[in-house]
TORPAMAR-443962 format. One record per residue: residue in one letter; x, y, z of N, C-alpha, C in turn. Coordinates in pm, whole numbers, plus 50000, padded with zeros to 5 digits. Last residue first. Layout:
! TORPAMAR-443962
aXYZXYZXYZ;...
END
This chain:
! TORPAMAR-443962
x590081728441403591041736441452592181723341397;x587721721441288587711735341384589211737641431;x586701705540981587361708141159587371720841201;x585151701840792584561702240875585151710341022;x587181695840574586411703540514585731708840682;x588131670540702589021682340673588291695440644;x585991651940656586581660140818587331672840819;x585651647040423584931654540466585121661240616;x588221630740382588441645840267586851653140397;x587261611640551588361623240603588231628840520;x585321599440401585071604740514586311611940570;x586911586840235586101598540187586011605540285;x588501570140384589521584440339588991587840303;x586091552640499587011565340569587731571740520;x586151542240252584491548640305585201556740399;x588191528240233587491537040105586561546040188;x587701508440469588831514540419588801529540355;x584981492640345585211498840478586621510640507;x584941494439983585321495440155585521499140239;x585541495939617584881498039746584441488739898;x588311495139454587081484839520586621492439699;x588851530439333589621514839416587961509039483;x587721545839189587681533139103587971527339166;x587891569539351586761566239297586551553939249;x589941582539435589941571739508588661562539458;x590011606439317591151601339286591221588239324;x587421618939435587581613139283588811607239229;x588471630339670587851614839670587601609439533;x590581646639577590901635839651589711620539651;x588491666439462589121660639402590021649939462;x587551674939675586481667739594587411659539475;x589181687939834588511676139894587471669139786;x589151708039654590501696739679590181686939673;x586951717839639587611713939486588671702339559;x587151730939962586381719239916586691713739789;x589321749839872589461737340004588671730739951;x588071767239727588641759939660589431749839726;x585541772839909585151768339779586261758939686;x586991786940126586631773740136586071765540023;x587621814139981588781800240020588161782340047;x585121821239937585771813439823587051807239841;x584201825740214583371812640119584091809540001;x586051845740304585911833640322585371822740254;x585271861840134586591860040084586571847040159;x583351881340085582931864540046584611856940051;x583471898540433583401895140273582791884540249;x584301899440661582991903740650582971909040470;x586871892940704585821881240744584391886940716;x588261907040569588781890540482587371887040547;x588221931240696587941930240540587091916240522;x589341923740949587811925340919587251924640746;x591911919340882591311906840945589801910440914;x592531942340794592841934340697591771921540732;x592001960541020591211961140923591151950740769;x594101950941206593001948441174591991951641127;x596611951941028596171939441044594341939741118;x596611982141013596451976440913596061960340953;x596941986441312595511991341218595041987141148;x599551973541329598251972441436596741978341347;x601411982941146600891969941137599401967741211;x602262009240978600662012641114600732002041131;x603271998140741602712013840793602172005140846;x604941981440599605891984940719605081998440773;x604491968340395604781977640341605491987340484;x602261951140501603511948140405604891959340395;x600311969640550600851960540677602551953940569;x599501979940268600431987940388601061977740467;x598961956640181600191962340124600401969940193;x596431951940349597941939340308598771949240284;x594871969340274595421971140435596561963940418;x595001988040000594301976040045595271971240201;x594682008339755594412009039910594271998040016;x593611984939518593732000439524593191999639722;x592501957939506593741963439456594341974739467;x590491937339625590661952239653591781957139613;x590481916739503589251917739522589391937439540;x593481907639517592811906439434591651915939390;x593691910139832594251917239730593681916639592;x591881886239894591731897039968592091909339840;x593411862639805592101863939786591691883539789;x595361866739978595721869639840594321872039768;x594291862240210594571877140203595231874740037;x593921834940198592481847340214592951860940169;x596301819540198594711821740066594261835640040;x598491841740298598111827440288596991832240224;x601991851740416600821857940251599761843040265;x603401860940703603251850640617601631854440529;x603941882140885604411885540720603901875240630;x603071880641142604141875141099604751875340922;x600501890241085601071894641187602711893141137;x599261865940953599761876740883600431890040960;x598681844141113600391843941007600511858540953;x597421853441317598991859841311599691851541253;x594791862241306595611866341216596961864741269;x594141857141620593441853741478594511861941447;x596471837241833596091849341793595471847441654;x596811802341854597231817841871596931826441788;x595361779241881596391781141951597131793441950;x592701775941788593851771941668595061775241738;x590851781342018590801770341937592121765641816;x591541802442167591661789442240591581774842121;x591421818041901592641815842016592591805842055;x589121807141679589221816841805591001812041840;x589441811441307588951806841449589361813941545;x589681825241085588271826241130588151822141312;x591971833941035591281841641017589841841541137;x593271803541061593981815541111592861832441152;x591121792640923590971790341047591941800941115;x592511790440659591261798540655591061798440871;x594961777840682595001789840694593911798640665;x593481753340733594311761140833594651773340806;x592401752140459591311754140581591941758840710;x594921745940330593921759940256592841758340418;x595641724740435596721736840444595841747340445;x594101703440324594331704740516595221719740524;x594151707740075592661711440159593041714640304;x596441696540037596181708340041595141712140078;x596161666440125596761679240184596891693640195;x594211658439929594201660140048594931671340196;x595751664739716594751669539742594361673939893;x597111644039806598061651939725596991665239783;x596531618839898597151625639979597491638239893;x595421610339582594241615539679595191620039854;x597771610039442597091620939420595861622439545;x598171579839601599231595039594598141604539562;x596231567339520596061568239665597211581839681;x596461565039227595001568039310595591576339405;x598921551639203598421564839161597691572939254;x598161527639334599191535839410599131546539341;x596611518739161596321518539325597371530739384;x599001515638926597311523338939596371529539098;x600191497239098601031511639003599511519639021;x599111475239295599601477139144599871492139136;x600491472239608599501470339536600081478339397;x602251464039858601821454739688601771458539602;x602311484140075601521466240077601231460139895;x604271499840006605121486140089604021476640043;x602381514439805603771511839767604201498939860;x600361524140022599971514639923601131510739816;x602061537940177601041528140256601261523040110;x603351560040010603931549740111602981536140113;x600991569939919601581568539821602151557039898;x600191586740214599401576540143600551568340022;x602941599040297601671593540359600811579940329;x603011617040022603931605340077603531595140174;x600811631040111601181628639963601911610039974;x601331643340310600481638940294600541628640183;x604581657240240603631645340357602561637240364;x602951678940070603891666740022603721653340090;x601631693140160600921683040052601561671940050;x602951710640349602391702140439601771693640317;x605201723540194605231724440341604341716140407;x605351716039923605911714639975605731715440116;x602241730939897602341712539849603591711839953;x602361755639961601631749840075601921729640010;x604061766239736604471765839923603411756039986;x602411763539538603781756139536603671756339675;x600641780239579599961765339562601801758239589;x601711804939606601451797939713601291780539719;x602401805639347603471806539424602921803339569;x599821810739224600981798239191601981793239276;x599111832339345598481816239415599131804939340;x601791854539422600991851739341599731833439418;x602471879939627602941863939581601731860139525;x602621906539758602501904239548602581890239572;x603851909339964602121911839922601951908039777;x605591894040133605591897740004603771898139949;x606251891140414605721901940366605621908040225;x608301865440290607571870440405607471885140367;x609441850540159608451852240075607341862040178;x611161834940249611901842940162610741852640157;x609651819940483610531829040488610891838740412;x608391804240203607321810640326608681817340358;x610681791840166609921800740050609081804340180;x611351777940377612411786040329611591794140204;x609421759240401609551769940483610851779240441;x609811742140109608501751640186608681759040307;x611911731740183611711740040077610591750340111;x611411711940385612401724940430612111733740299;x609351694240274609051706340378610501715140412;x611571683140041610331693740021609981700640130;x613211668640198613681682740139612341695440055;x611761650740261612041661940391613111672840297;x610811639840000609571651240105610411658440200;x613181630339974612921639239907611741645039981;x613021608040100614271617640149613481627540069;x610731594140070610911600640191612351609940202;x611601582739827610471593739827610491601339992;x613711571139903613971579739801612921590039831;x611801547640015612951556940103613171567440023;x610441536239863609941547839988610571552040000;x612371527739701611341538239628610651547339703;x613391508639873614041523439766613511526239712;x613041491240076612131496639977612561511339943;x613321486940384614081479640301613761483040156;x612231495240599611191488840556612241485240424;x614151508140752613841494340794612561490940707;x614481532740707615531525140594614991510740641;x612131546340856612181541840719612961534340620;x614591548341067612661540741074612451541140944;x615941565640963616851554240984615461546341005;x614271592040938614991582740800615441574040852;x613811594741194612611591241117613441583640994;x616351602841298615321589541351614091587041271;x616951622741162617611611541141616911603441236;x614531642941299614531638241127615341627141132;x615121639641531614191630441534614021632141365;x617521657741504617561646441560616601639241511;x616701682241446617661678041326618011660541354;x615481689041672614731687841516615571681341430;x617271694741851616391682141880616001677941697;x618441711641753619331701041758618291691541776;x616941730841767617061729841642617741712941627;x616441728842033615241730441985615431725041831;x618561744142100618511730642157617231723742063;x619041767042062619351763441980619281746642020;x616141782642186615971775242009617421766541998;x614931765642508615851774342431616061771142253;x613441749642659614651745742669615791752042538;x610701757842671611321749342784612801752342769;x610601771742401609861777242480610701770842581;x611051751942228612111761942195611581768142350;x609491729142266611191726942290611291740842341;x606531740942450607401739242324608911738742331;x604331732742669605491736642660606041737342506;x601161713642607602061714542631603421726442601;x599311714342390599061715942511599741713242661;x600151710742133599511698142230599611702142356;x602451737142250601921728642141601561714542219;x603091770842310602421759642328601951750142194;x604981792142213605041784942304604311776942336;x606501800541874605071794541961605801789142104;x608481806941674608411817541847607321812541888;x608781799941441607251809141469607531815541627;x611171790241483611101795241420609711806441389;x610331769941682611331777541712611201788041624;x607701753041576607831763741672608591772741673;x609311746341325608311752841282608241759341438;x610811720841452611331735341407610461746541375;x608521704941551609571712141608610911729941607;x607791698541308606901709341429607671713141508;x608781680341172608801698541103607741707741261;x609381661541410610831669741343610131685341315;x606391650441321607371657041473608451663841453;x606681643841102605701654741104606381661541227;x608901623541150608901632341048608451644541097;x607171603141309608431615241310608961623741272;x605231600041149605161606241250606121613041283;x606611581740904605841595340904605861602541021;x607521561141081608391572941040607901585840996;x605131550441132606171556941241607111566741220;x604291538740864603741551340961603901561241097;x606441523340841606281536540757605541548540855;x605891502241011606801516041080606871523640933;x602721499540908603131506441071604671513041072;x603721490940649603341502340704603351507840801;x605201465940767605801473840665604681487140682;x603371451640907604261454040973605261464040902;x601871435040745601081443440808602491453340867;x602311419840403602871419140502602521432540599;x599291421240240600491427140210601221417340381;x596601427639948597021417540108598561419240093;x595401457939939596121446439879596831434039997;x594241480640045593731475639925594471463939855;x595631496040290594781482540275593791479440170;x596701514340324597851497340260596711485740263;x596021535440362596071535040224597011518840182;x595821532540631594841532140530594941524040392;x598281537340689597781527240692596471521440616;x598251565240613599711554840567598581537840571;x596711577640767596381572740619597551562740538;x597801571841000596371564640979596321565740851;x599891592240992600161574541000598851567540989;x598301614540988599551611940842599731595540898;x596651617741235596011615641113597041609340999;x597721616741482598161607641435597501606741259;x597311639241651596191629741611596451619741520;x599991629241831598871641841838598041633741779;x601531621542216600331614642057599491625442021;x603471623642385602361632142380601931633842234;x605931614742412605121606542455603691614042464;x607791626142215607111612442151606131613142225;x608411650542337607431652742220607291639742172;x609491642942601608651656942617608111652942473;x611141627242536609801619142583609131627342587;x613281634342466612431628542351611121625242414;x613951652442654613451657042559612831647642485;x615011629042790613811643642844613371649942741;x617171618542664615861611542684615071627742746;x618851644942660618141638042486617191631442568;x619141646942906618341656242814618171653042727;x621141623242951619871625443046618821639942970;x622881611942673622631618242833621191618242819;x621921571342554622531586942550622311597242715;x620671550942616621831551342502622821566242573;x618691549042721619591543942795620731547442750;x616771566042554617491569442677618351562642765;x616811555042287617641564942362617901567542507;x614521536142439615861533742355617101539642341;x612381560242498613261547142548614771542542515;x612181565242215612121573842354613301567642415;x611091545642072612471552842028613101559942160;x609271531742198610601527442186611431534942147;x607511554242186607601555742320609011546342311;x606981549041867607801560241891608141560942074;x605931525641899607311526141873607671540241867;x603651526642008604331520442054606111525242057;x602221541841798602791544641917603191539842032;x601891519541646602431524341622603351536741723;x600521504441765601651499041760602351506541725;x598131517741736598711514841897600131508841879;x597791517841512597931528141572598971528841723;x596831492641472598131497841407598541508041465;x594501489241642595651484141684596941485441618;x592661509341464592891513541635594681505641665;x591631511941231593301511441248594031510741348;x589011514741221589311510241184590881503041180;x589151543741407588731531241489588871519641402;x590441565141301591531559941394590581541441419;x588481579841187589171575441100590501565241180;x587191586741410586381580641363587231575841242;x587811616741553588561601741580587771589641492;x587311636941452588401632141429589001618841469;x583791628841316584831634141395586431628841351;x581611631041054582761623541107583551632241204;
END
């Protein structure tokens, strides 16, 4: 499966869906000055892969429902995801995203933060329109989960000791949760029974973390041009992810993490840390417990009536497992 192969079932939700974020654009811009619209159109009108609103949608189609209640769930998701990328640049110092400029990069962090703090209250006011206090609740609470998660990743920077409890926590909050919510959403507006909606939560649950554990195996493994900067530089940046806990484990005595931690030589130590992690098994057992995810997501989806539907969120646990960047 490629990445677009989960979009062709959902093509015209999709489209509606980015519809409405080019309305939010819009909308504002008659409303307000001339840099809120510039800015909103710099990050609505450049569609990433939309994967968190395709499973929203996805996941609403196990029950005949009113169609129009997920799409703007799945709008609001988007925004959402847009908000934590926003800040996530400023705060990583990235200058390119989608292949494009970054707020913080064009137009300075503290504008960058204001934008972020913006398109979050445009995502919750897109969600108060589906009228459903159980989404909404659950959506206030995920955006206090991804701020949780980057405030532990911060606290937690250059902490060579963090345990994989303490990661498994960071990576649900920072990108499971979404996911989580994602799906759970979809099949909450269209109907469907308590059980369905189990399913479809735990299989974003999973899901997400597979998508976290392979990004930060791809930090390691992929190229520049392909994951957008430098191999190793969450750990450049102090951030502790799978491999190198993996890493510590395996080598406890002398081990390049705890110097680079530890404030000796970073340049030496990161790359002998990067060679360790890739000319081990340290890779095959991050991806061993990426794949458990992905295996456990589609066993979460195992009992819903099989479909065309079904047959693509397997087929995404297997994209995730597959991507390159």
């Amino acid at each position: 499966m490629n990445k677009f192969s989960i979009h062709e079932l959902v093509q015209e939700e999709l489209k509606a869906v980015e519809a409405k974020l080019v309305l939010t654009a819009e909308k504002r811009s008659i409303e307000d000055p001339q840099l809120l619209s510039d800015l909103l159109q710099h990050v609505l009108e450049t569609p990433g892969k939309l994967t968190r609103p395709a499973i929203t949608i996805l996941s609403s189609k196990f029950h005949n429902h009113d169609h129009d209640l997920p799409i703007t769930m799945a709008g609001a998701v988007e925004l959402l995801h847009i908000a934590t990328l926003i800040h996530d640049d400023t705060v990583d110092e990235s200058s390119i995203r989608r292949g494009r400029e970054t707020v913080s990069s064009k137009w300075g962090d503290k504008i960058a933060v204001l934008l972020g703090d913006y398109v979050f209250a445009a995502s919750a006011t897109m969600v108060c329109e589906t009228n459903n206090v159980r989404v909404i609740k659950r959506f206030s609470e995920t955006i206090m989960d991804l701020s949780s998660g980057e405030l532990s990743e911060m606290s937690n920077s250059f902490n060579w000791q963090l345990t994989k409890a303490e990661y498994n926590q960071r990576i649900y909050y920072k990108t499971a949760s979404l996911f989580s919510t994602s799906s759970e959403s979809g099949a909450i507006l269209s109907g469907a029974p308590e059980n369905i909606i189990q399913s479809l939560k735990n299989y974003g649950y999973h899901l997400g973390m597979a998508f976290q554990i392979v990004d930060d195996i791809l930090d390691f493994e992929g190229s520049q041009d392909q994951i957008g900067k430098p191999v190793g530089n969450d750990l450049r940046q102090g951030t502790i992810t799978l491999p190198s806990i993996l890493l510590i484990e395996e080598y406890p005595k002398d081990n390049p993490i705890e110097k680079l931690c530890k404030n000796r030589d970073m340049e030496t130590n990161l790359v002998e840390a990067i060679s360790a992690i890739q000319n081990s098994d340290i890779m095959a057992k991050s991806y061993e417990i990426a794949k458990d995810h992905c295996g456990q997501a589609k066993l979460a989806i195992s009992l819903l009536p099989n479909s065309k539907y079904k047959t693509c969120l397997v087929e995404l646990a297997d994209y995730v497992m597959d991507r390159q960047y």
